[in-house]
C-alpha positions as CSV (number, residue, x, y, z in Angstrom):
1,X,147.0,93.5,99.7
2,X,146.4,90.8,102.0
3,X,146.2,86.8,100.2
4,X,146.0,83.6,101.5
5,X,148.3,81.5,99.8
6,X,148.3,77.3,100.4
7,X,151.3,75.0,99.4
8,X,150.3,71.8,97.1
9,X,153.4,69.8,98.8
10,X,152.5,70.2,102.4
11,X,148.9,71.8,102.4
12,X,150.6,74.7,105.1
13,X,148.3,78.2,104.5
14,X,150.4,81.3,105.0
15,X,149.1,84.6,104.6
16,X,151.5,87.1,102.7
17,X,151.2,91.0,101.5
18,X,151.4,90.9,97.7
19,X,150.6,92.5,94.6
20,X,147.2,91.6,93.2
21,X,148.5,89.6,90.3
22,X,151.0,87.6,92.2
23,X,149.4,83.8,92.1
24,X,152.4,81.6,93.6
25,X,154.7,82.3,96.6
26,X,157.1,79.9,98.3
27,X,155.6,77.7,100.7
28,X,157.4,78.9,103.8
29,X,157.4,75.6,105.8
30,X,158.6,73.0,103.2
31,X,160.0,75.6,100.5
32,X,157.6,74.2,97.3
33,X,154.8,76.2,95.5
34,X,151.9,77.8,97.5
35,X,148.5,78.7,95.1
36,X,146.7,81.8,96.1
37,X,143.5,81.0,97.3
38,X,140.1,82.6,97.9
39,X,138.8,83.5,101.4
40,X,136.4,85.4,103.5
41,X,137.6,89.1,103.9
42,X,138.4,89.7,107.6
43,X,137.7,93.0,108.9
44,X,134.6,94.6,111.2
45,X,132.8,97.5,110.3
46,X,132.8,99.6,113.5
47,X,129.8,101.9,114.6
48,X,127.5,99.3,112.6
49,X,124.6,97.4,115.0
50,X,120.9,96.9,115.3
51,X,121.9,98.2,119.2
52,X,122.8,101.8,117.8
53,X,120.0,101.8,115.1
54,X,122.3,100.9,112.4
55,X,124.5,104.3,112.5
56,X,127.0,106.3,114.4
57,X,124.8,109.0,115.5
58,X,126.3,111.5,117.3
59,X,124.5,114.9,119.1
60,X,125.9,117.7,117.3
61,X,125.7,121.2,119.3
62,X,125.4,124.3,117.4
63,X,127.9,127.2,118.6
64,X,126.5,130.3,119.6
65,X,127.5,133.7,118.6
């Protein structure tokens, strides 16, 4: 998964792909500890708007024998 991670020498935040219950990494500008920290998720939920009435509709067509 995706963390944020920020160092307690030289307050750099660097984001790294770790295991879950990884909670230090090194800092990778001065080389000291960096904390995990918590931040806001960042992803979009496509398909999802007042514009579109709040769905992905799409017209379906029903084949004909």
């Amino acid at each position: 998964m995706l963390f944020e991670f920020r160092c307690k020498k030289c307050s750099e935040v660097t984001e790294a792909i770790v295991k879950s219950e990884i909670k230090e990494i090194e800092c990778s500008k001065c080389g000291d500890k960096a904390k995990k920290v918590i931040s806001a998720p960042h992803f979009h939920i496509h398909g999802f708007s007042a514009a579109n009435g709040y769905s992905n509709k799409k017209e379906v067509k029903s084949k004909k024998d």
